[in-house]
MARDOKOL-113854 format. One line per field, with one value per residue (C-alpha): residue number from 1; x, y, z. Coordinates in Angstrom, 3 decimals, padded with zeros to 6 digits, m for minus. Layout:
# MARDOKOL-113854
num c(NUM:...)
east c(X:...)
north c(Y:...)
up c(Z:...)
This chain:
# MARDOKOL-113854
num c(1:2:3:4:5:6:7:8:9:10:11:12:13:14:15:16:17:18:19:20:21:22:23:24:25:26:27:28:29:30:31:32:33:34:35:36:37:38:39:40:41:42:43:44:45:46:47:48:49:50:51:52:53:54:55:56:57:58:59:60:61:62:63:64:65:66:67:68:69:70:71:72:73:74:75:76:77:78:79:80:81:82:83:84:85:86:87:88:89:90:91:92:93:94:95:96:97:98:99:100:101:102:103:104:105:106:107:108:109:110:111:112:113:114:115:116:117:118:119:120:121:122:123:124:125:126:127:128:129:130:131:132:133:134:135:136:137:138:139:140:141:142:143:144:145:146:147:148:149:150:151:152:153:154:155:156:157:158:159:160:161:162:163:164:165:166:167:168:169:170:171:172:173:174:175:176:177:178:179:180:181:182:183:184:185:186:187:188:189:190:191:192:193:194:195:196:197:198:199:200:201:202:203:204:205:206:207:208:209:210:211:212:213:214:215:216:217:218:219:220:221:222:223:224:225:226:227:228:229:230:231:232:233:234:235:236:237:238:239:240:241:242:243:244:245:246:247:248:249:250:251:252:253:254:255:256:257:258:259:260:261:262:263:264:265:266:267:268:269:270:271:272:273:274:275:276:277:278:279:280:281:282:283:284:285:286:287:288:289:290:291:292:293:294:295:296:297:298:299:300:301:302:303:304:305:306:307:308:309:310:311:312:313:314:315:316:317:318:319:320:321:322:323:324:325:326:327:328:329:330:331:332:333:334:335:336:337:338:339:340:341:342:343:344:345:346:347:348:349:350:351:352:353:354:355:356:357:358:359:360:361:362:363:364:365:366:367:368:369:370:371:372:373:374:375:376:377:378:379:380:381:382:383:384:385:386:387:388:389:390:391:392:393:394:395:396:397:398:399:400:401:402:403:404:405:406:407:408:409:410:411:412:413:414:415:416:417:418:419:420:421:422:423:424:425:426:427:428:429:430:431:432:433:434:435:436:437:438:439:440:441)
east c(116.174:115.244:111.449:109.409:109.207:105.300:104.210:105.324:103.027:100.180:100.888:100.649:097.600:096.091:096.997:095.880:092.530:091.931:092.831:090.586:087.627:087.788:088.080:085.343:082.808:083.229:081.477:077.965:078.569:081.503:079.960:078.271:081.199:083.106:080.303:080.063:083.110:086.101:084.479:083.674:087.930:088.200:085.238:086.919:089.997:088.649:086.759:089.664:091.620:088.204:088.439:091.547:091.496:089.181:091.526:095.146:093.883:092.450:095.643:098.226:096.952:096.759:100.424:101.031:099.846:101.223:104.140:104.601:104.225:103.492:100.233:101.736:103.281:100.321:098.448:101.946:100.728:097.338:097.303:100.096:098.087:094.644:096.557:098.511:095.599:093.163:096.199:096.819:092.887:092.614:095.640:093.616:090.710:092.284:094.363:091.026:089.172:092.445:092.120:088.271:088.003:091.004:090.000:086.192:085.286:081.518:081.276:081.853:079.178:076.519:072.286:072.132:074.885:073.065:069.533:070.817:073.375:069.715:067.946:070.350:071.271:069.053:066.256:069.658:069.542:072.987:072.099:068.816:070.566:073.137:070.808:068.576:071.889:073.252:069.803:070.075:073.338:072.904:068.867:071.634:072.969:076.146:077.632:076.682:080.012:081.183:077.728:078.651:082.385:081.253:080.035:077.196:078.449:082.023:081.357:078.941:081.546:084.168:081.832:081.151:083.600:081.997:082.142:086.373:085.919:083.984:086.851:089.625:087.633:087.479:090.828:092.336:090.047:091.458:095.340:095.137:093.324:096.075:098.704:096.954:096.999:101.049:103.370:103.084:099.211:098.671:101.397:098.943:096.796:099.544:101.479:098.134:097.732:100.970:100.753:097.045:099.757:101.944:099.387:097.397:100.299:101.278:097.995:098.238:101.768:099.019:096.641:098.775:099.941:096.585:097.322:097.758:095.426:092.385:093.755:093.063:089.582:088.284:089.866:088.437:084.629:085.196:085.740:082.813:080.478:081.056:078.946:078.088:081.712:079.978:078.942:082.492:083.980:081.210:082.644:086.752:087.297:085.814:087.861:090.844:090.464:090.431:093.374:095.304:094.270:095.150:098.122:099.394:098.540:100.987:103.830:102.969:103.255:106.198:108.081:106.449:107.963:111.452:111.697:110.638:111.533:114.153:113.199:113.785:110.570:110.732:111.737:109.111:106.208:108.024:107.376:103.757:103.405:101.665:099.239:098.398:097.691:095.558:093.441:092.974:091.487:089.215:088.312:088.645:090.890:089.367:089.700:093.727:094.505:095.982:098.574:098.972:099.822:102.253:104.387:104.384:106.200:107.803:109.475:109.304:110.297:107.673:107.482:104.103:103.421:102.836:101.303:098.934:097.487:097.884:097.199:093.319:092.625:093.784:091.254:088.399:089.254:091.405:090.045:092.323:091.810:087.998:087.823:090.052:087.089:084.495:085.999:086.146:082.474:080.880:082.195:081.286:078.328:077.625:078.916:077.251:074.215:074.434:074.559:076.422:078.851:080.941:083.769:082.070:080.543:084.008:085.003:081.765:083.140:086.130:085.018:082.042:084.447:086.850:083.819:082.281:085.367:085.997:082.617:082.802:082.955:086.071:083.891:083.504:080.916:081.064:082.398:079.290:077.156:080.053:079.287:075.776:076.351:078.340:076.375:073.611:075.670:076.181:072.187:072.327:068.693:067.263:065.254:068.619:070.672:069.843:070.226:073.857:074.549:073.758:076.446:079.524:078.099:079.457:082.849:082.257:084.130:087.090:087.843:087.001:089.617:092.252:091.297:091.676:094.999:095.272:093.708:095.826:099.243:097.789:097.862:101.492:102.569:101.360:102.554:106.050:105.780:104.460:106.307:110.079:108.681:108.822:111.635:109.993:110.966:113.743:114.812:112.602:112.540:110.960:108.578:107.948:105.234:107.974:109.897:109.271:108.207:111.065:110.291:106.942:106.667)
north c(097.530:094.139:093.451:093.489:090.098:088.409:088.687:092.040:093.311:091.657:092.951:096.231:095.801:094.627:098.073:099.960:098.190:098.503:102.400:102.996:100.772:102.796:106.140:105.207:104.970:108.565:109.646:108.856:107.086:105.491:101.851:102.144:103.045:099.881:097.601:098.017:098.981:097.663:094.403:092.607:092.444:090.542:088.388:087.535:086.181:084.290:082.766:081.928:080.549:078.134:077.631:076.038:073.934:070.974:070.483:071.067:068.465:065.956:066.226:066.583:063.981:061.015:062.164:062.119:058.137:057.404:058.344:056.152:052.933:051.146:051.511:050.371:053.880:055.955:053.752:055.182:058.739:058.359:057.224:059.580:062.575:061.278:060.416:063.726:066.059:064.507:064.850:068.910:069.908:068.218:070.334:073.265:072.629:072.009:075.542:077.241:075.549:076.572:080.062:080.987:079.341:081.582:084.249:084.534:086.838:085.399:086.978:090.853:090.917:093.402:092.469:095.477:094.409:091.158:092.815:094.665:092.080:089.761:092.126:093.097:089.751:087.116:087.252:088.057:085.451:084.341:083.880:081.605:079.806:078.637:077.121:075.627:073.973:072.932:071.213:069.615:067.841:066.637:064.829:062.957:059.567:058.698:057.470:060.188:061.452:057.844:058.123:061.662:060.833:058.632:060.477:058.612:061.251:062.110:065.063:066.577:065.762:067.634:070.765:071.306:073.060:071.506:068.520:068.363:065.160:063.000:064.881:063.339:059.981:059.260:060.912:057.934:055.521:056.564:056.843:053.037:051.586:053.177:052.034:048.139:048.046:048.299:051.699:050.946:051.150:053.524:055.925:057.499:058.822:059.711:061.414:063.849:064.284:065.489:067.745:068.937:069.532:071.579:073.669:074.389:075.258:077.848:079.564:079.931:081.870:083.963:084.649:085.314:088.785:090.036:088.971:092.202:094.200:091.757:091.318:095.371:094.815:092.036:094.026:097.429:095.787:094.221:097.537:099.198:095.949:095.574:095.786:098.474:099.216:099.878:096.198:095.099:096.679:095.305:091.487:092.755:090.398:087.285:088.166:088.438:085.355:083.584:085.435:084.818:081.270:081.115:083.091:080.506:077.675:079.643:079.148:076.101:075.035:076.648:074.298:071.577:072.820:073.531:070.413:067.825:068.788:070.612:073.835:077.294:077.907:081.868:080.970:078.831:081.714:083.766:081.257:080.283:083.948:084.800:081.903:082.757:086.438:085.430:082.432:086.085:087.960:085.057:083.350:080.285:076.962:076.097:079.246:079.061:075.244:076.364:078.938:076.680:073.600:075.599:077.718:074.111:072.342:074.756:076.868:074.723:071.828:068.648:066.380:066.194:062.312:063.970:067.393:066.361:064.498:065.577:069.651:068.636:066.424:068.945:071.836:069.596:067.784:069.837:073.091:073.379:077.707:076.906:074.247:076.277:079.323:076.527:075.213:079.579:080.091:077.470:078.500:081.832:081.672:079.509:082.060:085.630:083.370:081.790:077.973:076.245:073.681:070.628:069.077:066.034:069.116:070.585:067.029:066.663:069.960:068.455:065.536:066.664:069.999:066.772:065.219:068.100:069.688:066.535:066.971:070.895:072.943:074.940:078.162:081.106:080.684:076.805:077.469:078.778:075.664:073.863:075.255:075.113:071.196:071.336:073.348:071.181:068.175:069.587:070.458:073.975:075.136:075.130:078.051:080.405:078.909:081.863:084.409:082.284:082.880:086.805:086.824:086.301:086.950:090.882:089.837:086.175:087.514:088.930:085.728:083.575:085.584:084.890:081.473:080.453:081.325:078.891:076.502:077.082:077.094:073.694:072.162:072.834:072.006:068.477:068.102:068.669:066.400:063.754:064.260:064.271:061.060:059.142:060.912:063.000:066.522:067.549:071.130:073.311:074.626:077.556:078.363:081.475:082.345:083.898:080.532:080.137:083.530:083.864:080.732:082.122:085.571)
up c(095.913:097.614:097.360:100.208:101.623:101.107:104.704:105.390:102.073:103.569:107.203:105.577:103.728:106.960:108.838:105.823:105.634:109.248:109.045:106.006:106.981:110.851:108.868:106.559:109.794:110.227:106.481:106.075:103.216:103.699:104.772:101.327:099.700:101.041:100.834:097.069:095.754:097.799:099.672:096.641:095.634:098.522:098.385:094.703:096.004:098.600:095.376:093.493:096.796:097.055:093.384:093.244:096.809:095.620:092.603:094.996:096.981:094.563:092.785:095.762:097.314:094.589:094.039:097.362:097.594:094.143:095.128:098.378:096.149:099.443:101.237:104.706:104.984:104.080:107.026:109.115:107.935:108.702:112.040:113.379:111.752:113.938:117.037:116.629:115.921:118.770:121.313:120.408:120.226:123.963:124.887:123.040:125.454:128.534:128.048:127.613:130.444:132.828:131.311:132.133:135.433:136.914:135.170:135.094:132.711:133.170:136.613:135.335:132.815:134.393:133.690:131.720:129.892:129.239:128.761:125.896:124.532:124.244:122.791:120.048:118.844:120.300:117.000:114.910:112.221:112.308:116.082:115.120:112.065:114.254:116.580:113.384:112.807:115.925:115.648:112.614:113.777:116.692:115.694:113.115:114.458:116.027:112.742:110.469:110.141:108.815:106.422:105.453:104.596:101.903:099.107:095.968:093.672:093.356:091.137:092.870:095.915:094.155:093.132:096.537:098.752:102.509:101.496:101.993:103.641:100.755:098.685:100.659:100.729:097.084:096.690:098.769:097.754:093.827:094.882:096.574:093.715:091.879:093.330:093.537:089.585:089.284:088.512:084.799:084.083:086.575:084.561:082.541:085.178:087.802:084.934:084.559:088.503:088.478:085.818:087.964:090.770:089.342:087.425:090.585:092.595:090.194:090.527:093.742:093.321:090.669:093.236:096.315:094.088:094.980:098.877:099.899:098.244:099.293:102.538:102.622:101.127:103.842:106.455:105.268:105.215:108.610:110.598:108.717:109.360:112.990:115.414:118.360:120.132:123.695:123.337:122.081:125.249:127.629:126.696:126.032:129.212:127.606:124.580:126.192:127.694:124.161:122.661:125.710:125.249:121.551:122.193:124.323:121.901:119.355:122.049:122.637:119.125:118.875:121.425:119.825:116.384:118.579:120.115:117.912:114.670:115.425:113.548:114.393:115.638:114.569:111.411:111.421:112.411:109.508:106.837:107.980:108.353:104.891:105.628:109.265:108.244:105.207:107.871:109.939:106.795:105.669:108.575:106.866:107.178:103.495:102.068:103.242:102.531:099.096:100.746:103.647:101.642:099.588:102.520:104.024:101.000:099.714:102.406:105.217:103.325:104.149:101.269:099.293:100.533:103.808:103.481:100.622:103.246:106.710:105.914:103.966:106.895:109.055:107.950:108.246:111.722:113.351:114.847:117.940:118.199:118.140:120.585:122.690:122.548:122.778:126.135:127.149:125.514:127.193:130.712:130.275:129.368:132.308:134.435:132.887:133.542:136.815:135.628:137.467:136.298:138.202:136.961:135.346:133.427:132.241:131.339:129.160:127.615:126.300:125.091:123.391:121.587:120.544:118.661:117.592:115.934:113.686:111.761:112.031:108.586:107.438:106.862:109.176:111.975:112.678:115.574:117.051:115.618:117.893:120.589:120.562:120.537:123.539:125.669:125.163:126.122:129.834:130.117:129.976:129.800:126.181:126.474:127.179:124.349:121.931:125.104:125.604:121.711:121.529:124.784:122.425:119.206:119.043:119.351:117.391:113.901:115.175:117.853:114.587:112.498:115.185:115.987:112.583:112.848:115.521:113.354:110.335:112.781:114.289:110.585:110.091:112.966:112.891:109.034:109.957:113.240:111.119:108.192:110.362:112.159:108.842:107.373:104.875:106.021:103.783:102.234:100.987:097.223:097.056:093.193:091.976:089.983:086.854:087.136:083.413:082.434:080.098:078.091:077.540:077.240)
């Protein structure tokens, strides 16, 4: 009998979870019963996934450099990946903006709809730590991202997960000096990072035979943790907004995929498809990297020298699904609350998402902090930001699971444009985790 493919174990872990967690709502116990006993499998392999992405990139990239022996092409890489990745989040954007101004889900919202949304989650303190954030970056200068990037401690860099970008930093930094003292003495020290690679590659084959159980266990506590479904139904126009928006972001990277590369574009969705449903469980572009690094190489076929880099700088910079509900968020907030915005307003929008989603986190709930930032940029009146906030923040987790997805889609996307522009997108050889069970055993 011919094993289930990856993807389809995890799809069905998903429906399971979702089933279970909704049924589980129904006994008086049951939120409990998930909270303690079937939310912390999943909250362990979103741990291990974390575990291992600080080590896949350290070592994935320094191969990846290594391996070019000439440090004019990883400039090649580097500015094609920037250039790339700014380009697709202001197409992100611009879809969203398009979206909510034809649509207007802002201009359905009742003022009992939101009295009560305010009063439920306006003192919430995801709602107020958001804002205590949003504060905290934008009193920083306009070159603290270049300050943060550099780390003073590269092991307390590497032992912290948000930190992705002084990571990548002293990665480079140690795979040019490597490459600037000559193949031979560098031998030694490329010879282990490749070794690192390998290793770390192979544990996330280990970990991904959990996928579909965890994926079950995230799910499961999601449905029992959400919030009231009145409220959920009262915004279902705002969300659909953003899923049409992100849904069209999928197509659209799709005839990117099609077109450039010259890829099947479903067979591309099937392949990414193990990643893109594990971005949905987790919420996180961090969390994913490992899985998204590895469907990338592996079954899609880009060469190392080009994912090692691109697909790290891609979940710290490039959050195209949550500048897309920025752009929607933004807008319709403005509308549900009667501030009125021109175009120079919109345009301030898109810049200010662009800037904000290079220095925005990996981790669940940036997005918010983002667009706290940008609603400040077009003036909207302090004293309503938290009232603005407790609008969207019902339906804020399951938009973030789906524009992750975006996010994690938008990574490999670029990777293969990049990596076919240079000629580095070859076949793929697929690993399995029993590659070398037999010699072991």
């Amino acid at each position: 009998m011919k094993k289930l493919e990856l993807h389809w174990q995890i799809l069905i872990g998903m429906v399971v979870g979702l089933l279970f967690g909704y049924g589980m709502t129904f006994i008086e116990w049951g939120k409990d019963f998930v909270t303690d006993w079937i939310q912390p499998i999943g909250t362990i392999f979103v741990k291990l996934l974390k575990l291992i992405a600080i080590p896949l990139i350290l070592a994935s990239l320094v191969k990846g450099i290594s391996d070019l022996k000439d440090i004019s092409k990883f400039r090649n890489i580097g500015l094609r990946t920037i250039a790339i990745y700014i380009c697709t989040t202001v197409v992100a954007i611009t879809i969203g903006l398009l979206l909510v101004n034809v649509m207007q889900p802002g201009e359905g919202i009742s003022e009992d709809t939101i009295a009560t949304l305010t009063e439920t989650y306006s003192n919430d303190s995801g709602v107020t730590s958001k804002l205590e954030e949003a504060s905290r970056q934008k009193d920083a200068g306009p070159l603290n991202f270049l300050e943060e990037m550099v780390p003073d401690n590269a092991f307390a860099a590497l032992g912290d997960n948000s930190l992705m970008l002084q990571v990548i930093f002293f990665t480079i930094f140690l795979g040019i000096s490597m490459l600037l003292i000559g193949e031979e003495r560098a031998k030694p020290l490329k010879d282990f990072f490749d070794a690192l690679n390998d290793v770390v590659l192979k544990m996330v084959d280990l970990i991904m035979l959990t996928a579909p159980v965890a994926v079950f266990a995230l799910l499961a506590n999601v449905v029992v943790s959400s919030g009231d479904p009145d409220l959920l139904l009262a915004l279902l126009k705002y969300a659909g907004v953003v899923l049409l928006g992100l849904l069209l972001m999928i197509v659209f990277y799709s005839l990117v995929v099609s077109t450039f590369t010259r890829y099947n574009p479903l067979s591309f969705l099937s392949k990414m498809a193990p990643a893109q449903l594990l971005a949905f469980s987790t919420s996180s572009s961090a969390a994913t990297l490992p899985v998204t690094m590895e469907r990338v190489e592996e079954h899609i076929g880009v060469d190392k020298e080009v994912s090692s880099f691109v697909l790290p700088v891609g979940a710290t910079i490039n959050m195209d699904g949550t500048s897309l509900y920025q752009g929607v968020a933004a807008v319709f907030i403005s509308q549900a609350l009667g501030f009125d915005l021109t175009f120079g307003d919109q345009l301030t929008i898109v810049l200010t998402a662009l800037l904000a989603s290079i220095g925005s986190a990996a981790v669940p709930g940036a997005g918010m902090v983002m667009l706290v930032i940008v609603l400040e940029s077009i003036g909207f009146p302090p004293d309503k930001l938290a009232i603005g906030l407790a609008l969207i923040f019902a339906v804020d987790r399951p938009l973030d699971m789906c524009r992750t997805v975006v996010n994690v889609t938008g990574d490999a996307t670029v990777a293969m444009m990049v990596a076919k522009s240079v000629g580095k997108f070859g076949k793929p050889k697929v690993k399995n985790w029993d590659d070398n069970y037999e010699q072991v055993k």
